[in-house]
N, C-alpha and C positions, 0 to 999 in steps of 0.2 A: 737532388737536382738543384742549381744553382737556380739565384732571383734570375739572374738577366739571361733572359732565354732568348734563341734563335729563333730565325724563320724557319728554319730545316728542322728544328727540336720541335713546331708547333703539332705535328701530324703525332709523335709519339705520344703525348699527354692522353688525349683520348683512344681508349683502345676497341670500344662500340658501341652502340645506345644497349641499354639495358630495358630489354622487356618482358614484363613481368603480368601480374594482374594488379596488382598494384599500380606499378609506374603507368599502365593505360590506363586506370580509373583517375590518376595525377593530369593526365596531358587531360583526357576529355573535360575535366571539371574544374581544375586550374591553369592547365596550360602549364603545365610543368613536366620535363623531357630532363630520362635516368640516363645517365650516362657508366662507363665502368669505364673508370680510368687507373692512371701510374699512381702505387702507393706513394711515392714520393714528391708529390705534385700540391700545390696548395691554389686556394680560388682565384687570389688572379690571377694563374699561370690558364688554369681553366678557363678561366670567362674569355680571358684574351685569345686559345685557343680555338672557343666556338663561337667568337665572333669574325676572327681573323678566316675560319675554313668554309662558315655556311654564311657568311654577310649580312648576320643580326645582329642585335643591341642584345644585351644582355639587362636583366636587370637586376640578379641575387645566385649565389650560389651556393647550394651548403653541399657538404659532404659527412659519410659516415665511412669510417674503418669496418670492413664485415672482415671478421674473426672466419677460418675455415672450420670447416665441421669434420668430425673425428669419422673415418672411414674403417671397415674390417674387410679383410681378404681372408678368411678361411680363421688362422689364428693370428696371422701378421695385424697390427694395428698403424692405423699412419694418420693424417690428416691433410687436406685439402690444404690451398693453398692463403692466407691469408688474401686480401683486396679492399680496392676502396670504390666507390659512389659515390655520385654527383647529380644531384638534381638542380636542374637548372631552369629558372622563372625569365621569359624572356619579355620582352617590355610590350605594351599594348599597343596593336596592330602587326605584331610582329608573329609570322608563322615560320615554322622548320618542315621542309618535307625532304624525310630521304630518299624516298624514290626518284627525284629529278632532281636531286644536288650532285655535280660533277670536284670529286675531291682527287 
């Protein structure tokens, strides 16, 4: 994906929050919200996407590459598909609720 990104490109970057037990022990105690988003996307393409979609400040983004796990069907062997994640720290006072955000 190119640096200069559209308005219309902004809705692919994120593909949906990631919840985990993890990423909920993050948001209750930091305030930090897992996203799964495009392997080929880097942080500002991210921050500018969840600030531009849900109208908050961002204030840190990291992301990790999750490797796919090796999968068995009988004797066939295959593996998952590679992905990436995004935990996002948004600035203070700043909430995200998905149940009443219209995207």
């Amino acid at each position: 994906m190119s640096q200069k990104i559209r308005h219309d490109q902004l809705r692919t970057i994120l593909i949906a929050p990631h919840v985990s037990e993890k990423s909920t022990l993050l948001s209750q105690n930091s305030g930090q919200i897992a996203f799964r988003v495009r392997a080929d996307s880097n942080k500002k393409q991210i921050k500018k996407a969840v600030e531009e979609m849900f109208k908050v400040k961002v204030s840190s983004v990291k992301t990790i590459s999750v490797k796919g796990k090796k999968k068995r069907m009988g004797m066939r062997q295959g593996r998952t598909k590679d992905w990436k994640k995004a935990y996002i720290k948004l600035e203070e006072g700043q909430n995200l609720d998905f149940m009443n955000t219209e995207v």
